[in-house]
Backbone of each chain as ProteinMPNN parsed JSONL, in Angstrom:
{"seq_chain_A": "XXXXXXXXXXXXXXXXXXXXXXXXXXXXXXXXXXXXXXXXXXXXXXXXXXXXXXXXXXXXXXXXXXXXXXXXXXXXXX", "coords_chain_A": {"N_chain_A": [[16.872, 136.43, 103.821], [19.059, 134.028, 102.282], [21.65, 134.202, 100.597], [23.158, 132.643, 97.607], [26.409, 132.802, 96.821], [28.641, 132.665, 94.019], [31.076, 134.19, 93.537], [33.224, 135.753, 96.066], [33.928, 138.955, 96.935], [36.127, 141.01, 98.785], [36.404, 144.11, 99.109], [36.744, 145.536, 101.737], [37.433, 148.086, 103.901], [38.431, 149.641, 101.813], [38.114, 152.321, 99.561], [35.284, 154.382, 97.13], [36.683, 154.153, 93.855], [36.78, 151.689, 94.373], [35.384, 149.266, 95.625], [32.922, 148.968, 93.9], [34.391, 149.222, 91.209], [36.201, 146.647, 91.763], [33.656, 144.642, 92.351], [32.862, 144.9, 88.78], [35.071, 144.102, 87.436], [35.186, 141.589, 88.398], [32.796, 140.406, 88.18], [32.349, 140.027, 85.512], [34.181, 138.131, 85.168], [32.774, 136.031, 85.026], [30.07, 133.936, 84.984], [27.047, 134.012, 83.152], [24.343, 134.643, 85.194], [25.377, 133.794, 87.311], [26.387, 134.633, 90.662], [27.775, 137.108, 92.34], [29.157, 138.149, 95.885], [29.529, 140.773, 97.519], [31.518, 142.714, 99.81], [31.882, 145.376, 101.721], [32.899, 148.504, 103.373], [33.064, 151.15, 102.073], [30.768, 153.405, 103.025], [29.281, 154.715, 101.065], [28.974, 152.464, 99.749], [26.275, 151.553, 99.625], [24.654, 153.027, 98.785], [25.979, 152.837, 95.537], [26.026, 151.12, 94.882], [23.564, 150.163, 94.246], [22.654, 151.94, 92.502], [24.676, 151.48, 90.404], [23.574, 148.813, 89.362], [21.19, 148.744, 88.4], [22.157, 150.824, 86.302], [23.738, 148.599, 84.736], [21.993, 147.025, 84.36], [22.704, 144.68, 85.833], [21.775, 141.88, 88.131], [20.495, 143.272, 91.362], [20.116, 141.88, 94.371], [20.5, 141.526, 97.387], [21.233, 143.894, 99.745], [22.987, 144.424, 102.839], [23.332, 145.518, 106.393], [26.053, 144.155, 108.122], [26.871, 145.626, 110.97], [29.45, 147.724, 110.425], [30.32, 146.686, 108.119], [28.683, 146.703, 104.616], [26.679, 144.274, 102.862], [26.902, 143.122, 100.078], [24.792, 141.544, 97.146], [24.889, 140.204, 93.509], [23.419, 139.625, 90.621], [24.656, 138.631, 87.52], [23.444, 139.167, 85.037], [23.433, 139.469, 82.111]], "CA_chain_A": [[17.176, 135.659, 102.608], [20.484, 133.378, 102.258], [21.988, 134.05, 98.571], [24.655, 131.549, 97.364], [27.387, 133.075, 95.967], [30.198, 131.988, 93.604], [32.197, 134.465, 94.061], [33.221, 136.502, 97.052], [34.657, 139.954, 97.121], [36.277, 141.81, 99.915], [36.982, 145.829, 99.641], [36.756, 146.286, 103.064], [38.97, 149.125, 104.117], [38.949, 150.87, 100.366], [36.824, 153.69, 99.514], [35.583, 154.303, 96.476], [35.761, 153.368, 93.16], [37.505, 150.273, 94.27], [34.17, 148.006, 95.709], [32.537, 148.91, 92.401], [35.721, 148.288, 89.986], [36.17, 145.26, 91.873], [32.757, 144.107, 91.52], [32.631, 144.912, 87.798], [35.877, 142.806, 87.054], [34.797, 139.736, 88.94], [31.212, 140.09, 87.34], [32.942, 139.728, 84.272], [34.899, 136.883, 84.953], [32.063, 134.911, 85.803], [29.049, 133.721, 83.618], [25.282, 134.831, 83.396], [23.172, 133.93, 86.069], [26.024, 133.378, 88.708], [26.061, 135.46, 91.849], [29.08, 137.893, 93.284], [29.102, 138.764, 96.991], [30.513, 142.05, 97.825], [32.068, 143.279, 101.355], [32.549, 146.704, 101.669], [33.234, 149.459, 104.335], [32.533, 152.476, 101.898], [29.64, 153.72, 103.032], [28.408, 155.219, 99.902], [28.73, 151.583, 98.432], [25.027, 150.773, 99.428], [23.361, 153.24, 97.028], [26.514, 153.093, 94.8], [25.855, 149.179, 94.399], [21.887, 150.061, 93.25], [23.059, 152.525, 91.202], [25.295, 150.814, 89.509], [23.443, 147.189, 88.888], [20.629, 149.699, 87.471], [22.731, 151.341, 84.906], [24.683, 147.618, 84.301], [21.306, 146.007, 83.517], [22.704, 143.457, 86.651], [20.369, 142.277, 89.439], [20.925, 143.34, 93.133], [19.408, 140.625, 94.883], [20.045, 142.309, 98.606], [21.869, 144.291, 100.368], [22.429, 144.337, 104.102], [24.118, 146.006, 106.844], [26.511, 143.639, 108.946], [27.604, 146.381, 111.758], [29.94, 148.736, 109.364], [30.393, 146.216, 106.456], [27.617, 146.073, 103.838], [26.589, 143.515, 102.356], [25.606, 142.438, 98.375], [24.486, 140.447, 96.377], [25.07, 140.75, 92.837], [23.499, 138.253, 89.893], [25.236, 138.976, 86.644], [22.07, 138.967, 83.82], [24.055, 139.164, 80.66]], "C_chain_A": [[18.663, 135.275, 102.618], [20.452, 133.067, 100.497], [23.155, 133.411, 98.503], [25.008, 132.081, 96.262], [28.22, 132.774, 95.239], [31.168, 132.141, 93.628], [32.195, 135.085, 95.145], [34.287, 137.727, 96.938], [34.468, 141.112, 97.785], [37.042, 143.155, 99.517], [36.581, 146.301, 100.824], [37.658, 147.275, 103.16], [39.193, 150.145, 102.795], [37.491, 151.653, 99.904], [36.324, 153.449, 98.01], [36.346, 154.875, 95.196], [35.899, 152.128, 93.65], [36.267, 149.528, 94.842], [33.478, 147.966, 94.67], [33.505, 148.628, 91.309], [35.773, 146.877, 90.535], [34.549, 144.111, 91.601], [32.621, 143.838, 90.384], [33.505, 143.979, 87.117], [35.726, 141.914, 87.427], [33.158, 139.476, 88.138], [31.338, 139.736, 86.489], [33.512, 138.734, 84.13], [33.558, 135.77, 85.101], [30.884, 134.923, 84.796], [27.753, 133.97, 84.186], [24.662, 133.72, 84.559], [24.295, 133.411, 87.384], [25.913, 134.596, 89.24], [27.349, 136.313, 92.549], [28.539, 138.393, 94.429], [30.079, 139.711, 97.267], [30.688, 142.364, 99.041], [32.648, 144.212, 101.23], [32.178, 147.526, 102.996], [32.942, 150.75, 103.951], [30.909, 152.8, 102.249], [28.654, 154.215, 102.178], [28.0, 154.217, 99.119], [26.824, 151.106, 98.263], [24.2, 151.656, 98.232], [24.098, 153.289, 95.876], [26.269, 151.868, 94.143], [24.664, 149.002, 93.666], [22.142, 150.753, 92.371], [23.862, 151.457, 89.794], [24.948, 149.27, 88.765], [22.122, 148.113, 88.175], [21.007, 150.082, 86.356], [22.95, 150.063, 84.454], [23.496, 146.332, 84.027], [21.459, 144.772, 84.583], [21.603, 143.952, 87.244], [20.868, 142.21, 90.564], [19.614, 142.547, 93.64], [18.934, 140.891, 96.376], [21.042, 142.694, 99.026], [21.636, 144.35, 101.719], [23.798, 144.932, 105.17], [24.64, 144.888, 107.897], [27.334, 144.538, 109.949], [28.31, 147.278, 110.648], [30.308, 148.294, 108.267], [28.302, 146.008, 106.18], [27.881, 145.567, 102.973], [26.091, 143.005, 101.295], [25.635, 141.529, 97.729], [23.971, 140.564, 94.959], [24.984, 139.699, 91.403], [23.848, 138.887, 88.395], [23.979, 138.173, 85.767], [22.299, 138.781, 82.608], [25.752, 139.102, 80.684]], "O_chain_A": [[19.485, 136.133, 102.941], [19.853, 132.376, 99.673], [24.087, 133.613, 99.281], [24.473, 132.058, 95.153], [29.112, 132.376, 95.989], [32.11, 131.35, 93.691], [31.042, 135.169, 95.567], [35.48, 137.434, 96.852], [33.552, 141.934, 97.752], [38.267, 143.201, 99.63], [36.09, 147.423, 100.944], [38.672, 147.269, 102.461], [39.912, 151.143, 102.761], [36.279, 151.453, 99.977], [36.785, 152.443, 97.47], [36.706, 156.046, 95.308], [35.008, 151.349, 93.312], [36.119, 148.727, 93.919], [33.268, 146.816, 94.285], [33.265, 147.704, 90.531], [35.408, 145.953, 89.809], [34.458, 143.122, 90.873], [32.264, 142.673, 90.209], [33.044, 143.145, 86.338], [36.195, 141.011, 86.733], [32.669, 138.441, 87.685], [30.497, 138.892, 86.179], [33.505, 138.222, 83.011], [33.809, 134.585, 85.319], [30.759, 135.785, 83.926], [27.444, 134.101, 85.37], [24.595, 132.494, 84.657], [23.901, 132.686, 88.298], [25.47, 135.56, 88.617], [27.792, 135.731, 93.539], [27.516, 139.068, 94.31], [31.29, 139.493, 97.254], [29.592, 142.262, 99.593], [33.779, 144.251, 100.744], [31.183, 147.188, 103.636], [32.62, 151.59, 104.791], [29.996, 152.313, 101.583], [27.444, 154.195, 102.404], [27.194, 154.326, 98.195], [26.248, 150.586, 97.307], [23.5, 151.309, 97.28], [23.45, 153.685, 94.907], [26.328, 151.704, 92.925], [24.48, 148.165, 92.782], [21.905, 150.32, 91.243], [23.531, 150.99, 88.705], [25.654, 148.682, 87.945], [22.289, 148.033, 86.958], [20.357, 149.794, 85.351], [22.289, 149.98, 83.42], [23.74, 145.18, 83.668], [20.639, 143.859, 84.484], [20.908, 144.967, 87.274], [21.61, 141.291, 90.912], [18.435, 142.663, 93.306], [17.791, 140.724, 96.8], [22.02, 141.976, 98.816], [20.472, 144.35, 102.12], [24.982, 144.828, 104.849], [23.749, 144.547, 108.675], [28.545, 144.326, 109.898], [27.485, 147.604, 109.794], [30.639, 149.056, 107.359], [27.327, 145.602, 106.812], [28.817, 145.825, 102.216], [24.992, 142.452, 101.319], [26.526, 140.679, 97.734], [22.807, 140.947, 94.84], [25.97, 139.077, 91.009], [23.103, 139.832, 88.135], [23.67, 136.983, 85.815], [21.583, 138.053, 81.92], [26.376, 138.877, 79.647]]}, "seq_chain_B": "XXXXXXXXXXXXXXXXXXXXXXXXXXXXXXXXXXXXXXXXXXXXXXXXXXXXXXXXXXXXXXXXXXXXXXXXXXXXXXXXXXXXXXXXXXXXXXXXXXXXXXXXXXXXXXXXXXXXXXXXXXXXXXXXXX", "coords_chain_B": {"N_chain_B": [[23.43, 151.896, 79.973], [25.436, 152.818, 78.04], [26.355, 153.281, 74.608], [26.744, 156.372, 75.607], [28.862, 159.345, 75.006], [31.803, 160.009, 77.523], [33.855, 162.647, 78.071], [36.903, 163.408, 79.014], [38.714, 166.337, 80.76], [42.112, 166.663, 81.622], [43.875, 168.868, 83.717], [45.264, 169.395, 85.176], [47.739, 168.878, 87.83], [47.069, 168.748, 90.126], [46.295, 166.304, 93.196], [43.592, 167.053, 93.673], [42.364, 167.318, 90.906], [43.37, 165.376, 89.643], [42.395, 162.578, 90.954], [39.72, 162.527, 91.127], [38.99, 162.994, 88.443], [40.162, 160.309, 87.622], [38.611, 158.081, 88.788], [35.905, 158.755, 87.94], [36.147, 158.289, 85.258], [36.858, 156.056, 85.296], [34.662, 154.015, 86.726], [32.671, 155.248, 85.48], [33.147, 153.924, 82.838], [32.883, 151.199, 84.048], [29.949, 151.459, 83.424], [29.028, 150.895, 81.072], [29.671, 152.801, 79.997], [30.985, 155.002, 77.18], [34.52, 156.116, 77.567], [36.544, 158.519, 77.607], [39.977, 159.983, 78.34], [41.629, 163.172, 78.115], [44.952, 164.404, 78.618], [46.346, 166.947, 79.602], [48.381, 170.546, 79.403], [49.161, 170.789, 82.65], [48.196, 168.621, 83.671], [49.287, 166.585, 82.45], [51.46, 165.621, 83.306], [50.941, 163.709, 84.555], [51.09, 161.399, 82.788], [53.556, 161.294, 82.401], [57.051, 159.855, 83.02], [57.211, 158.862, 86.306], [55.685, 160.786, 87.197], [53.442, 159.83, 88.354], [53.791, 158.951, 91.103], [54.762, 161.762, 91.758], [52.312, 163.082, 92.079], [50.888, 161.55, 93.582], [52.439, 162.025, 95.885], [52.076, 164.423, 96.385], [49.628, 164.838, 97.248], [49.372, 162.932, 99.623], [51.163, 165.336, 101.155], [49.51, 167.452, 101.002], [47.825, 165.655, 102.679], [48.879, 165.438, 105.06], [49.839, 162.85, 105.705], [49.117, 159.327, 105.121], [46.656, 158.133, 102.283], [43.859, 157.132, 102.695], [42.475, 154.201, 102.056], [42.161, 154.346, 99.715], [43.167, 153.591, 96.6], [46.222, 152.868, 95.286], [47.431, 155.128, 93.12], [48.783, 154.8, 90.825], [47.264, 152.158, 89.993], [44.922, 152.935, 90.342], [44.785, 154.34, 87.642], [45.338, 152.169, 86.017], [43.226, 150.094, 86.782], [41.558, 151.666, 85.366], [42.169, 151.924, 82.511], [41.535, 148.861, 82.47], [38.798, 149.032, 82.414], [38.509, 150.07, 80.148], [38.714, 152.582, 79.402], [40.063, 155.123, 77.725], [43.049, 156.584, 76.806], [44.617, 160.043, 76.189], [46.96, 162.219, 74.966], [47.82, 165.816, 74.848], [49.021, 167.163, 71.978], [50.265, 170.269, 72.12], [51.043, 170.752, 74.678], [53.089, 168.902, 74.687], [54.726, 169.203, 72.975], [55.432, 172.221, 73.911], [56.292, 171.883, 76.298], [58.576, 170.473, 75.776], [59.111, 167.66, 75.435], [59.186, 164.453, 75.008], [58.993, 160.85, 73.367], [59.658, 159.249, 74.926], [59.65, 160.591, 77.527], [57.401, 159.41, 78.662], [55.79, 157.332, 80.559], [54.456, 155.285, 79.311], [53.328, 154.585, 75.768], [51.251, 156.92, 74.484], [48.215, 157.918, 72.387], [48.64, 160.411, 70.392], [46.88, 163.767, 70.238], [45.233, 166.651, 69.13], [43.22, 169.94, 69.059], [41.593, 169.503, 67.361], [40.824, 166.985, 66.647], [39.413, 166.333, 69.425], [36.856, 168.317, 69.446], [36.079, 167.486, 66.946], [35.356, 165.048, 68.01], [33.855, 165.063, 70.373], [32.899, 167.585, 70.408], [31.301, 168.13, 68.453], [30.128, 165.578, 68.358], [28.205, 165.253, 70.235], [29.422, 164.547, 72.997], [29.128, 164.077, 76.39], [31.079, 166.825, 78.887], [33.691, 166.642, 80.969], [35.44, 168.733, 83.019], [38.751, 169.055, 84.393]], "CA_chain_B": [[23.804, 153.623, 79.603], [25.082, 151.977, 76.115], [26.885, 154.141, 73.828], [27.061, 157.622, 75.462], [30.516, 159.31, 75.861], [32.049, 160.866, 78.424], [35.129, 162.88, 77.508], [36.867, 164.391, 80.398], [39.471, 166.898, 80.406], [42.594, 166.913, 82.826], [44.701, 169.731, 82.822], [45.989, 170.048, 86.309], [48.777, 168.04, 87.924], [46.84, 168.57, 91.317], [45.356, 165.62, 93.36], [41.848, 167.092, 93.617], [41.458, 166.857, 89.427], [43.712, 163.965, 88.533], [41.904, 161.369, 91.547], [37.902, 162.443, 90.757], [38.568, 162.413, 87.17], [40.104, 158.6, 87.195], [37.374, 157.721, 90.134], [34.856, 159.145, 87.443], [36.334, 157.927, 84.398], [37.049, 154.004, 85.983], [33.208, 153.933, 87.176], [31.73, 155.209, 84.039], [33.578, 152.61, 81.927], [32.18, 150.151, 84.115], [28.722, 151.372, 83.476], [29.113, 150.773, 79.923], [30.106, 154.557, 79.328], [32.553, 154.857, 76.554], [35.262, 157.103, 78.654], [38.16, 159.276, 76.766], [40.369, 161.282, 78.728], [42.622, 164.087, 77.379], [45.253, 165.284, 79.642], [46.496, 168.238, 78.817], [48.807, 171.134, 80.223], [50.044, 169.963, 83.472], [47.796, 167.482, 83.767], [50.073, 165.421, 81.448], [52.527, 165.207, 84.129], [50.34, 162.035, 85.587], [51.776, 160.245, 81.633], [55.11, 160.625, 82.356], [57.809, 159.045, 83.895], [57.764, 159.227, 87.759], [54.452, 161.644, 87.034], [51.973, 159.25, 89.101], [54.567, 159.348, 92.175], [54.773, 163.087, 92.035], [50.886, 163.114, 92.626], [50.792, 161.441, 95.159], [52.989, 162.809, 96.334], [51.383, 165.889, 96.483], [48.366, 164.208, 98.168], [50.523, 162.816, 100.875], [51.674, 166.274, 101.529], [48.185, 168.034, 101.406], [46.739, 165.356, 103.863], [49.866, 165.39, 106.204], [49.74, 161.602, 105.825], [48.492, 158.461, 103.618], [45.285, 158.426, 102.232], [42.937, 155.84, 103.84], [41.454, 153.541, 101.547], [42.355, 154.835, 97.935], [44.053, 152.515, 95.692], [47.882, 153.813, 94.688], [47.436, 156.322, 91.76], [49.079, 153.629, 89.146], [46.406, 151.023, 90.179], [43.888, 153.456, 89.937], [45.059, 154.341, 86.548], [45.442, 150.505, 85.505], [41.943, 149.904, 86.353], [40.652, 152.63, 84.205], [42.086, 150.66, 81.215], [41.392, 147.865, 81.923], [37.628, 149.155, 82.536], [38.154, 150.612, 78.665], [39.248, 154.122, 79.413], [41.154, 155.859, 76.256], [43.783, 157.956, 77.138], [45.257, 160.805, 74.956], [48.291, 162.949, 75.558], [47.853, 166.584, 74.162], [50.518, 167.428, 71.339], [50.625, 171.763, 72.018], [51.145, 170.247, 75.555], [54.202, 168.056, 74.436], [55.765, 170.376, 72.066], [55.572, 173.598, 74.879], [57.227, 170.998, 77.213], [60.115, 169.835, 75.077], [58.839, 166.46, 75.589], [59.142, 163.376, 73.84], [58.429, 159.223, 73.337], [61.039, 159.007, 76.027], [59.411, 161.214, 78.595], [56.106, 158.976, 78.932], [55.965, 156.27, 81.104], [53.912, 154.045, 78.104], [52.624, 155.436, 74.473], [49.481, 157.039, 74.773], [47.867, 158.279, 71.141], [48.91, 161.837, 70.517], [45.732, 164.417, 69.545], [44.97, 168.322, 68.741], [41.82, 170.323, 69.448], [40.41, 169.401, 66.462], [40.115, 165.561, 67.142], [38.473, 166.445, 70.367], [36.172, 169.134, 68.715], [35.271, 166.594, 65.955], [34.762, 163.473, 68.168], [33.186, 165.387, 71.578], [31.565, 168.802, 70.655], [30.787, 167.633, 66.901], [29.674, 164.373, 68.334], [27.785, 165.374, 71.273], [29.844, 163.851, 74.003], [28.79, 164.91, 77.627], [32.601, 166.794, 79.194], [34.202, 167.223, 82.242], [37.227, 169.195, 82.807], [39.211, 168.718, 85.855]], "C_chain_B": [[23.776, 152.674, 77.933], [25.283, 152.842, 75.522], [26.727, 155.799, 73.865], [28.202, 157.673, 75.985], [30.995, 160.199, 76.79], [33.384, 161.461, 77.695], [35.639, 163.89, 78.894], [38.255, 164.887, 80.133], [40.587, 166.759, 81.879], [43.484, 167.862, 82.712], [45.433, 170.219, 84.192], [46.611, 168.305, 87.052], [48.267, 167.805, 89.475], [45.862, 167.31, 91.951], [43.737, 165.39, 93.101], [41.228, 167.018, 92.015], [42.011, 165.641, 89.409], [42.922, 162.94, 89.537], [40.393, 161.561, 91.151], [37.841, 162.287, 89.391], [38.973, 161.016, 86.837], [38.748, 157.814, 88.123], [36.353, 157.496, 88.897], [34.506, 157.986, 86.087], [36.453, 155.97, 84.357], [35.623, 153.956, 85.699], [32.858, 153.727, 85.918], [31.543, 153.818, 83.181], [33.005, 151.371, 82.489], [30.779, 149.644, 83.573], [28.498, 151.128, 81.954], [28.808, 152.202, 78.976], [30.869, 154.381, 78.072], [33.01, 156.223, 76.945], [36.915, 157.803, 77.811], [38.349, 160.473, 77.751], [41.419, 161.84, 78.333], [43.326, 164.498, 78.152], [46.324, 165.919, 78.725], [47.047, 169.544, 79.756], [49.39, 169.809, 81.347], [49.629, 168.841, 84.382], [48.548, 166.027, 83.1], [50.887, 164.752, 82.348], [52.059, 163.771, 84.124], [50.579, 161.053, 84.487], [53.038, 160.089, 81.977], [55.58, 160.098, 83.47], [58.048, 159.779, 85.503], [56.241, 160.857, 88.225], [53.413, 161.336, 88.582], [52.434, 159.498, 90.898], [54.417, 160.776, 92.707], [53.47, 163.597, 92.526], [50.331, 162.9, 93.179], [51.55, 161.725, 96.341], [52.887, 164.181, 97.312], [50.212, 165.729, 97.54], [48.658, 163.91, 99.387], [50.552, 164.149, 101.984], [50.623, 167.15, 102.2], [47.586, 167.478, 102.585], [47.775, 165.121, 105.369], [49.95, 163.619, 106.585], [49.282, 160.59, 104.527], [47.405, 159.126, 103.455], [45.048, 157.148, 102.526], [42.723, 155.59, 102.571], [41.519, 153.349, 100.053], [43.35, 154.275, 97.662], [45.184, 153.61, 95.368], [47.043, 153.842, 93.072], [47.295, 155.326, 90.371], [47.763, 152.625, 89.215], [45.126, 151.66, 89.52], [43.707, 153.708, 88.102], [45.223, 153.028, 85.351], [43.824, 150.006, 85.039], [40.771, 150.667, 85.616], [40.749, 151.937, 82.887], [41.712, 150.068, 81.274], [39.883, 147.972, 81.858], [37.1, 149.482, 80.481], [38.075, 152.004, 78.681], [39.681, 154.325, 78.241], [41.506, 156.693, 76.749], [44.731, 158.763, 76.182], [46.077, 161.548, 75.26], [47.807, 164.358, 74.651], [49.157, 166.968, 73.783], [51.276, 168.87, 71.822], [51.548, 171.178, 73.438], [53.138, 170.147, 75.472], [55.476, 168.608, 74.1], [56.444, 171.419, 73.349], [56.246, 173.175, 75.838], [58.814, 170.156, 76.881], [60.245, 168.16, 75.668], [59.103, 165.442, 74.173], [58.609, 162.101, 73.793], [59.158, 159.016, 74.794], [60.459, 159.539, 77.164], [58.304, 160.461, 79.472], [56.324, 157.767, 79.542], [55.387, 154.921, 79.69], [53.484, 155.27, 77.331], [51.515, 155.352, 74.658], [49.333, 158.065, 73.053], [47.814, 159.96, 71.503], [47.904, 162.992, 69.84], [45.636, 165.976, 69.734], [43.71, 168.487, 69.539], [40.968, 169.738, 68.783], [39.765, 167.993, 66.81], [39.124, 165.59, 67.972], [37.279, 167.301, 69.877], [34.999, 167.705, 67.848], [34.455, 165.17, 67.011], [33.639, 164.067, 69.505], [32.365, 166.741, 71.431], [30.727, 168.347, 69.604], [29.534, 166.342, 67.773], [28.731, 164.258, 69.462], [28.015, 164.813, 72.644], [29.714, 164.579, 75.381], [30.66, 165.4, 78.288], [32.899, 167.506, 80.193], [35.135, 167.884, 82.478], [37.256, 169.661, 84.418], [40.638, 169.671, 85.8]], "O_chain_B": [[22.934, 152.198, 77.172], [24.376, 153.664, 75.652], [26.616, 156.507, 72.865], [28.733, 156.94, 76.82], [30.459, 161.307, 76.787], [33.931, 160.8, 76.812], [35.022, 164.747, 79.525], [39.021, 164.203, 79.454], [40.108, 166.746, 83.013], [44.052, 167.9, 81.62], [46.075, 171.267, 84.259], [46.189, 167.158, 86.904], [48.797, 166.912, 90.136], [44.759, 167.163, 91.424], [43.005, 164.484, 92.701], [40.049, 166.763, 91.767], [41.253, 164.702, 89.167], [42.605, 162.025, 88.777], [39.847, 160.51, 90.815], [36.927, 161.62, 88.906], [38.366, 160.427, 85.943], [38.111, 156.883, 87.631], [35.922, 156.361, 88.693], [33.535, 157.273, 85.831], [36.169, 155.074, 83.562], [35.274, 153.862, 84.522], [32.724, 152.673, 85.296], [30.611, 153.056, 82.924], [32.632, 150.487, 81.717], [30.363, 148.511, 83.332], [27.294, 151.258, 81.735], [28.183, 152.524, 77.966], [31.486, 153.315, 78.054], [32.342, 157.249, 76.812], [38.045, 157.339, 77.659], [37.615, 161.424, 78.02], [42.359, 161.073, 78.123], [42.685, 165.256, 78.879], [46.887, 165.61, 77.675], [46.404, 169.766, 80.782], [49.789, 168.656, 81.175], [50.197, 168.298, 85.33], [48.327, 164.832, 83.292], [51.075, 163.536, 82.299], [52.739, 162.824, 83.73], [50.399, 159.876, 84.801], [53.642, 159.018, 81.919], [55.008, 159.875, 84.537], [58.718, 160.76, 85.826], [56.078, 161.56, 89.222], [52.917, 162.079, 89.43], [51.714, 160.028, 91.744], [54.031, 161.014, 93.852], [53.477, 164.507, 93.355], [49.334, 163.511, 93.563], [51.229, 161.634, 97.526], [53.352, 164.657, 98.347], [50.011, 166.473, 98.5], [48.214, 164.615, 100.294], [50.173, 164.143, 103.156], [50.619, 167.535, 103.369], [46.99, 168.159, 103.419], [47.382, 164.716, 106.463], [50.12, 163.257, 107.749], [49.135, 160.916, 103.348], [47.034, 160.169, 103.994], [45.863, 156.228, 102.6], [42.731, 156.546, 101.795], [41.05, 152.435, 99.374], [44.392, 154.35, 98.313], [45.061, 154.828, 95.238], [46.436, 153.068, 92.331], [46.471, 155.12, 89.48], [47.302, 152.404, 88.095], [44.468, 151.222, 88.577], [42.736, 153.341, 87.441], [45.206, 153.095, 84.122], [43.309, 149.715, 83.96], [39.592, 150.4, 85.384], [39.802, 151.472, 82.253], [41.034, 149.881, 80.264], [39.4, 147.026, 81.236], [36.074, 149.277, 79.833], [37.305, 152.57, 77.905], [39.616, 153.29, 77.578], [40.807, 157.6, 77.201], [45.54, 158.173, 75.466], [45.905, 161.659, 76.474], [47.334, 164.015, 73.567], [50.135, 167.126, 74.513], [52.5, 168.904, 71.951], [52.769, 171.157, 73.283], [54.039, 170.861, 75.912], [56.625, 168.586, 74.544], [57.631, 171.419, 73.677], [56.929, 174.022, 76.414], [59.685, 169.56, 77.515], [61.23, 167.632, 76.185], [59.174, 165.612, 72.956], [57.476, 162.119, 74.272], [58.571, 158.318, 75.62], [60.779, 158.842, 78.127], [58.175, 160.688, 80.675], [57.157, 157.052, 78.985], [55.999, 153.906, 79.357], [53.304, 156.421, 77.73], [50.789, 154.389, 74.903], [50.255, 158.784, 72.667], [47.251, 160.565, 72.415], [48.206, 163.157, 68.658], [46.137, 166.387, 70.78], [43.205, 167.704, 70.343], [39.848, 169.411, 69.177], [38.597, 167.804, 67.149], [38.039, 165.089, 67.676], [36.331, 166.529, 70.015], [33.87, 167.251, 68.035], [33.404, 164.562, 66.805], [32.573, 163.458, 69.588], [31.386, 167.009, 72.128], [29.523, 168.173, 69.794], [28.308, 166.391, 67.675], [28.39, 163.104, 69.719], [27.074, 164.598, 73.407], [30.216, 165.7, 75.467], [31.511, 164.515, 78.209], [32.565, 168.67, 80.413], [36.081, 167.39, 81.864], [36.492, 170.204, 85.217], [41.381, 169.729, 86.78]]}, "name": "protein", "num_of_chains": 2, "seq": "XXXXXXXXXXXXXXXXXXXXXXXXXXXXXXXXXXXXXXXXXXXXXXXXXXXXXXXXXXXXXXXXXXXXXXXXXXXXXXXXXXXXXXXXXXXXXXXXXXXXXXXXXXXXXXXXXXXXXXXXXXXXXXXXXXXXXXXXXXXXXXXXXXXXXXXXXXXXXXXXXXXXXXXXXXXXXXXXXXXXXXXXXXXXXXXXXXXXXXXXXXXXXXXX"}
């Protein structure tokens, strides 16, 4: 699946919270029904990313492993 | 989540409480926690001036190097506000320290036991203490 994003955000290299804080402030800047792409290196972010669009009511669309970055996709619902 | 609170306690000046309880306390707030933390004892240090430095400081020291990956202390502490953290300074704290307005890097709202009592045991707030 190819998801079109609006925004794009890179925490490569930072552990966390920082790929989830950064997600949550760009989700915010941005209006319902648009899409944030996340790039991260923490390894915990893939179940930290379902967790967290679970609690936040967002929708994870997909995640995916590109070699040691994973990859999301993140549609802001309200 | 939607209106439960976290209230987390900090009371030590050492890396291993003050970085898992902002880690904890950031997150939460994202999740639409509402997040109050009390620091308290020599956890306070990480309010005042030249505090956040000293803590990492310390971290530095412990890991014989940087830390990989982890946002500087202040940042971390930035994005807790701006996530909607509340941070509180304990007064016994303040007093027992011969502290003042002057000592704190910014004004943070000054509170007793009882506040906490009334708003987190009274009020059933889930609480961490670090």
């Amino acid at each position: 699946m190819r998801v079109k994003a609006s925004r794009i955000v890179d925490a490569r290299g930072y552990m966390c919270p920082y790929p989830i804080m950064l997600l949550s402030f760009t989700l915010k800047s941005t209006l319902p029904g648009d899409i944030v792409e996340v790039k991260a290196t923490d390894p915990a972010f893939e179940r930290d990313v379902a967790s967290w669009a679970e609690e936040t009511g967002n929708e994870l669309l997909e995640v995916r492993r590109e070699g040691d970055v994973i990859v999301a996709y993140v549609r802001r619902v309200k | 989540m939607g209106g439960e609170t976290l209230a987390i306690i900090v009371r030590s000046e050492r890396p291993e409480s003050v970085y898992p309880a902002l880690i904890i306390a950031s997150t939460a707030a994202t999740m639409g926690v509402n997040v109050e933390v009390f620091f308290t004892f020599w956890g306070l240090k990480v309010l005042l001036k030249g505090g956040v430095e000293e803590v990492e400081g310390k971290f530095r020291e412990a890991l014989g190097g940087e830390p990989k990956g982890v946002p500087p202390l202040k940042t971390l502490l930035d994005m807790a506000r701006q996530a909607g953290v509340k941070i509180y300074a304990c007064s016994t704290t303040i007093q027992a320290m011969g502290l003042g307005e002057g000592s704190f890097e910014e004004s943070y709202p000054v509170v007793g036991a009882a506040t906490f009592v009334h708003k987190h045991v009274s009020g059933g707030s889930r609480i961490l203490v670090f």
